[in-house]
C-alpha positions as CSV (number, residue, x, y, z in Angstrom):
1,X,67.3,-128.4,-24.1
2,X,64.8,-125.6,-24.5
3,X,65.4,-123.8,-21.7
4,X,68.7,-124.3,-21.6
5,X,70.2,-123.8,-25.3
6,X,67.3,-121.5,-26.4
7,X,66.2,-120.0,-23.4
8,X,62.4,-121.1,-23.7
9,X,60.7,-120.5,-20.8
10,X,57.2,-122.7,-19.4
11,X,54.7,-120.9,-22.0
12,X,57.1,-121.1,-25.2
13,X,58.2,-125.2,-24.1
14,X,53.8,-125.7,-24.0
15,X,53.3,-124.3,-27.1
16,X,56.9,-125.4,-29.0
17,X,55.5,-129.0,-27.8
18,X,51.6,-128.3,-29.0
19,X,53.2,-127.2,-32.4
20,X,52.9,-129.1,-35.5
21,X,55.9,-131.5,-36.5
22,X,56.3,-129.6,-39.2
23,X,57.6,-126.3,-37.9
24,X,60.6,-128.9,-38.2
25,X,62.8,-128.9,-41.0
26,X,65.3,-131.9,-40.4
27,X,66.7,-131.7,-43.9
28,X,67.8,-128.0,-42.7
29,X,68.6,-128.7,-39.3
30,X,66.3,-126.2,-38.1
31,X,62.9,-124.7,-36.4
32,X,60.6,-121.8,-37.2
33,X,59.2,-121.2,-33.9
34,X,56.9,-117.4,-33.0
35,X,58.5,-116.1,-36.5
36,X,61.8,-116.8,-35.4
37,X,64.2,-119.6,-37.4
38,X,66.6,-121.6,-34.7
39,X,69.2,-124.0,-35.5
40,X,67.6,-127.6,-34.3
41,X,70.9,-128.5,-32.0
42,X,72.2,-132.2,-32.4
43,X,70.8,-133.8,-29.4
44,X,67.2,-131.9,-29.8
45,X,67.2,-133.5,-32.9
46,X,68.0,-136.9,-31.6
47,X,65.1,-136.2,-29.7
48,X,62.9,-135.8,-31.7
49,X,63.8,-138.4,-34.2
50,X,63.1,-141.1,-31.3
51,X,60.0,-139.4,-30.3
52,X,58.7,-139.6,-34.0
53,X,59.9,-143.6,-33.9
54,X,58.4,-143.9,-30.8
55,X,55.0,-142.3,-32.1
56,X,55.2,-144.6,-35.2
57,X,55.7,-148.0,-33.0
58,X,53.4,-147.1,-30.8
59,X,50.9,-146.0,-33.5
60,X,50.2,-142.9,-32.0
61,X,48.8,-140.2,-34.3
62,X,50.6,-137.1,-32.4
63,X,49.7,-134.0,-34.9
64,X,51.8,-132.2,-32.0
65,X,55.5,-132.7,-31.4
66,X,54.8,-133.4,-27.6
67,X,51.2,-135.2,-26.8
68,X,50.1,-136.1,-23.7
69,X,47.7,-139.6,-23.4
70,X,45.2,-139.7,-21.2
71,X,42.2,-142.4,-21.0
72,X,43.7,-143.1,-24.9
73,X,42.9,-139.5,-25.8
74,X,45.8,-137.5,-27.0
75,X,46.2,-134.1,-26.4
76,X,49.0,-131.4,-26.6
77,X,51.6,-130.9,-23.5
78,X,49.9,-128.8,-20.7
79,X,52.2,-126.7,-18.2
80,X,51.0,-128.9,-15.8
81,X,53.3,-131.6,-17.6
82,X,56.0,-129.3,-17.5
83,X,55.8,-128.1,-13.9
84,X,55.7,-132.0,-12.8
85,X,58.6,-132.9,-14.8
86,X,60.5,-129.9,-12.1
87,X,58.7,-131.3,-9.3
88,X,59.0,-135.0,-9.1
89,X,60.5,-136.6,-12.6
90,X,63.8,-134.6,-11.8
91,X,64.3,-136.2,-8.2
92,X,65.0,-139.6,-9.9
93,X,68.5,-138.5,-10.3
94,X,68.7,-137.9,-6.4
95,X,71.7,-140.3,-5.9
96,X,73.0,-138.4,-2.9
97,X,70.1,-136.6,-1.3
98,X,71.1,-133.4,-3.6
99,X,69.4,-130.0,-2.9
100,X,67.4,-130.0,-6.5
101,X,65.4,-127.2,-5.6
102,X,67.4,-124.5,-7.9
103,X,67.2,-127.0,-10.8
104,X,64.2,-125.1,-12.2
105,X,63.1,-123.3,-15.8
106,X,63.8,-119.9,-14.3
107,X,67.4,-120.5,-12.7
108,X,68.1,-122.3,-15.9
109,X,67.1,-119.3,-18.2
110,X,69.1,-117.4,-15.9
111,X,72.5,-119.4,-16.1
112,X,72.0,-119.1,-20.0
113,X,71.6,-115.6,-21.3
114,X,74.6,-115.2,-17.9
115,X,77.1,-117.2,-20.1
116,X,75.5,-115.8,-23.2
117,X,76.5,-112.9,-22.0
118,X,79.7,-113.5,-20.5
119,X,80.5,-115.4,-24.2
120,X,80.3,-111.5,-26.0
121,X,76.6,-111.7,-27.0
122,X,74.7,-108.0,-26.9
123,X,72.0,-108.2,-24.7
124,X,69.8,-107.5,-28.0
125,X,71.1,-110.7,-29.3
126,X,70.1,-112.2,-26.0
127,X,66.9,-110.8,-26.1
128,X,66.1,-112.7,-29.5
129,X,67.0,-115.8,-28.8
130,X,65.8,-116.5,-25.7
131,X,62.7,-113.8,-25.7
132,X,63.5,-112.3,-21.9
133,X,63.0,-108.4,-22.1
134,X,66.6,-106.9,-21.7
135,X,65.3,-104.6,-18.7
136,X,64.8,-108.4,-16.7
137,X,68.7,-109.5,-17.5
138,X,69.9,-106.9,-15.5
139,X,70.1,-108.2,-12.1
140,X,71.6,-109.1,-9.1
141,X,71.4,-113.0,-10.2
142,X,71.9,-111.9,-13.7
143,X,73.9,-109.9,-15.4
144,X,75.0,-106.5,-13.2
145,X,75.2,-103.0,-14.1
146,X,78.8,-103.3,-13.6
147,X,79.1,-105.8,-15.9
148,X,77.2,-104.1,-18.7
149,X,79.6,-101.1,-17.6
150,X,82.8,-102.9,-18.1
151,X,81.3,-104.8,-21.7
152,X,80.6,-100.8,-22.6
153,X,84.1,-99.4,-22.1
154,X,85.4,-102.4,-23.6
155,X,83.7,-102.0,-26.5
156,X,84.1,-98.1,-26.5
157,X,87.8,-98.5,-26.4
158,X,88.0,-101.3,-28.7
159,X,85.9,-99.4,-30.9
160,X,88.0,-96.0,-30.8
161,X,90.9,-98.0,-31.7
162,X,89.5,-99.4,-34.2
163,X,87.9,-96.3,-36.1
164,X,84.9,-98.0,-36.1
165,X,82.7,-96.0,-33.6
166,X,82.1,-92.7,-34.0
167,X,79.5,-90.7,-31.7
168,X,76.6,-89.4,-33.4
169,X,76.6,-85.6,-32.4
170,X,80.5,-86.3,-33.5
171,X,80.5,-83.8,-36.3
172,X,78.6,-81.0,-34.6
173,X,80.9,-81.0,-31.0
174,X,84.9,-81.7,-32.5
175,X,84.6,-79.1,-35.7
């Protein structure tokens, strides 16, 4: 859910899960997360309820919203966690010898600030929420020139129409 709805990649899931539970605000449905506020989605927030149940029936003291235990020790989510969930938890759901090798953070960043984009978002918007520099959405497997051409001239002519955009050297070249 991190790397898909907000675009998290490996670093920002490690240190969202070695956070404190309460960068959480349930009663607000949201996160404050790197000086950002996110909306906490529906099932991330199911999540998280059942890992704080879980926590409490286990009696685990997690001061972190994702702990690790290890020889009863508990300690926050390393990468290493996260790279092992890609590499091995994920082939569980190999029903029919599926190629899972593109089911990974990066492709899935990818596919999001893609439909992002292709849903009208700027690429500055993009940029916020998921973090990525806008000079690394522009891509072959991303989003193209040609498509950040097209969005322009749409929004160009849209704007003229509208007499909403007006260039800024407007005045000084049509008086």
């Amino acid at each position: 859910i991190l790397a898909a709805y907000y675009g998290f990649d490996r670093s920002a899931i490690v240190e969202f899960g070695a956070s404190p539970w309460d960068i959480i605000d349930f009663k607000k449905h949201s996160f404050k997360f790197k000086g950002k506020i996110y909306p906490l989605v529906t099932k991330l927030e199911h999540s998280l309820i059942q890992l704080q149940k879980l926590y409490k029936e286990k009696k685990v003291r997690a001061n972190n919203i994702c702990i690790s235990t290890h020889g009863g020790k508990n300690t926050p989510v390393t990468v290493h966690i996260i790279n092992s969930f890609f590499k091995e938890g994920i082939h569980r759901f190999d029903d029919e010898n599926i190629n899972w090798s593109d089911f990974n953070l990066q492709n899935i960043r990818n596919s999001l600030i893609l439909h992002l984009y292709r849903a009208g978002c700027s690429l500055d918007e993009i940029a916020y929420l998921t973090g990525t520099p806008i000079i690394s959405m522009i891509g072959p497997k991303m989003i193209t020139e040609e498509m950040v051409r097209n969005s322009g001239e749409k929004s160009w002519r849209n704007g003229i129409k509208s007499g909403r955009l007006k260039h800024p050297f407007d005045k000084i070249f049509n008086s």
